[in-house]
N, C-alpha and C positions, 0 to 999 in steps of 0.2 A: 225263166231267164230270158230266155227271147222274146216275151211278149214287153217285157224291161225294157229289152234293148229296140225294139221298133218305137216305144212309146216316146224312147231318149231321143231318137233320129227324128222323129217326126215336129218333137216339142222344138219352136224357134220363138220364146220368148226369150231366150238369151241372148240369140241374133239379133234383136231388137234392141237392146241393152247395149250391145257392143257398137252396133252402128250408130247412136246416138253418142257414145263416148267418142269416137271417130270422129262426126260430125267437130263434136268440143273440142276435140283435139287440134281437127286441122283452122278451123275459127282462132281460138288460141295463137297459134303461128303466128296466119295473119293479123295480128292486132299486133303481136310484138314486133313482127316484120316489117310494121308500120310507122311505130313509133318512132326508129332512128330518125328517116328523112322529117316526119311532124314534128321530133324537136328539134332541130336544127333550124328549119323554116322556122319557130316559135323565136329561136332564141336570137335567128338575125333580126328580125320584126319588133320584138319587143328591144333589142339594141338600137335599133335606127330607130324606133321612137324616144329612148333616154337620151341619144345624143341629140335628136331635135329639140326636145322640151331644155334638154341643158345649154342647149342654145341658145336659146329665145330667153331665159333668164338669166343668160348673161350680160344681153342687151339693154 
C-alpha cells in the first residue's frame, strides 16, 4: 500500500492535464473579456459607414 501511495505522489501526469485546462481557461476569459469593447467599436464603424453610403445616395 505504500509503495501505491509514493507511486501516486510521484505520478504528475495529471498536473499536466490540469495546467493545460487552466491555461484554456484563463485564454477563454480573455477572448470573452474582449469581445464587449470589439463589438461596440464594430458596430459604431460599421454605423458610420451606412450613414455615409446612405448619404452619398441620397445625393
Amino acid at each position: 500500500m505504500t509503495n501505491l501511495f509514493s507511486r501516486f505522489v510521484k505520478d504528475e501526469s495529471g498536473a499536466t492535464a490540469i495546467e493545460y485546462g487552466l491555461i484554456a481557461a484563463i485564454v477563454g476569459v480573455g477572448i470573452i473579456a474582449g469581445l464587449g469593447p470589439l463589438t461596440e467599436a464594430l458596430n459604431t464603424t460599421f454605423g458610420t459607414i451606412s450613414t455615409k453610403l446612405g448619404e452619398a445616395g441620397a445625393e
